[in-house]
C-alpha positions as CSV (number, residue, x, y, z in Angstrom):
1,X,-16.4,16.9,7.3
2,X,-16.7,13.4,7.9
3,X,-14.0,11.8,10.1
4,X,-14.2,9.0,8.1
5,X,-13.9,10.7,5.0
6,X,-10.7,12.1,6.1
7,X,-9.1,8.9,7.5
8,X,-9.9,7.5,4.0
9,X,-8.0,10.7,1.6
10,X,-5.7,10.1,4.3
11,X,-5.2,6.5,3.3
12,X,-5.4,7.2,-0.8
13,X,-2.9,10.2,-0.2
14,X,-0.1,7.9,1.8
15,X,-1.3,5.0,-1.0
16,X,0.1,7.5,-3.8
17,X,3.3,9.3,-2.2
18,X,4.2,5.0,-1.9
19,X,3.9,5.2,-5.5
20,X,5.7,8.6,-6.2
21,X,9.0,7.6,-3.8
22,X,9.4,3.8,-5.3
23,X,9.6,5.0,-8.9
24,X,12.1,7.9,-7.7
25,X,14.0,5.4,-5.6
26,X,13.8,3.7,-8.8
27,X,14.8,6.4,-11.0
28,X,17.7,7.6,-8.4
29,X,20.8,9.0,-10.1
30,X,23.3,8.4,-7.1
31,X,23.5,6.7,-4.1
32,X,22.4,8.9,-2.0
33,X,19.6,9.9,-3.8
34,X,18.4,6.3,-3.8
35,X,18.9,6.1,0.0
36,X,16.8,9.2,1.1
37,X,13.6,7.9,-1.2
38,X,13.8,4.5,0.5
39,X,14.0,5.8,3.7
40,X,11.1,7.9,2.1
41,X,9.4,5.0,1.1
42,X,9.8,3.0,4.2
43,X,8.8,5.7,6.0
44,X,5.0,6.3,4.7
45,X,4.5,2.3,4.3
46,X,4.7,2.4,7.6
47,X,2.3,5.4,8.2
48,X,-0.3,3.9,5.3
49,X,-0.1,0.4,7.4
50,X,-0.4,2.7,11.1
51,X,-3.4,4.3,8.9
52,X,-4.7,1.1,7.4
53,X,-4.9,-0.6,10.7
54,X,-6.5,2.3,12.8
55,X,-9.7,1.9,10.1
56,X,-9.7,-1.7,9.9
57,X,-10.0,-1.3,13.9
58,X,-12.5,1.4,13.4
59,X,-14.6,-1.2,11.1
60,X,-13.8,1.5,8.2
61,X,-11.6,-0.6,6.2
62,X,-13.2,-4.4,5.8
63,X,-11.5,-7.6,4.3
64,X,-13.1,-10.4,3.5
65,X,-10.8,-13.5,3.5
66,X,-10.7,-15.4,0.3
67,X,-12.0,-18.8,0.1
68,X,-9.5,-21.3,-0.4
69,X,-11.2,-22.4,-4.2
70,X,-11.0,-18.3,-5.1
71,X,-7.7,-18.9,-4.3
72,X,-6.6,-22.0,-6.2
73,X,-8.5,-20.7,-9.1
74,X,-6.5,-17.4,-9.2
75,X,-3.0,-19.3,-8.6
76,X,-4.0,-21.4,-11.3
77,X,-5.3,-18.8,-13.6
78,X,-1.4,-17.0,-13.2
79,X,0.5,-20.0,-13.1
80,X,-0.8,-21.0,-16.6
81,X,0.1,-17.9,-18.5
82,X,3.7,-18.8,-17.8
């Protein structure tokens, strides 16, 4: 298989145990509960960003940077639904 592929199931598999821990944080009955799924959480943000920068570094991963008129247009767009 496809390093590549991997590196990017990886990425979508750290993306969704983000998910999973903040709404369990979230849902936490007791203290102490609610501590060990942050520290959960905290935990595989930083291995998705760790993951997330090793492809951006391997060209897997591209951004493109928004324009500054994408970007006034979207602010706008938000700010006028309040």
């Amino acid at each position: 298989m496809e390093d590549r592929y991997l590196v990017e199931n990886l990425l979508n598999m750290t993306k969704a145990m983000v998910e999973l821990y903040q709404h369990a944080a979230i849902e936490s009955p007791t203290d102490n509960i609610h501590q060990e799924f942050s520290t959960l959480l905290s935990d595989t943000l930083c291995m998705q960003h760790e993951i997330y920068t090793a492809m951006s570094e391997m060209g897997w991963y591209k951004t493109e940077k928004a324009e500054k008129k994408q970007i006034t247009k979207t602010v706008s767009k938000y700010a006028s639904s309040n």
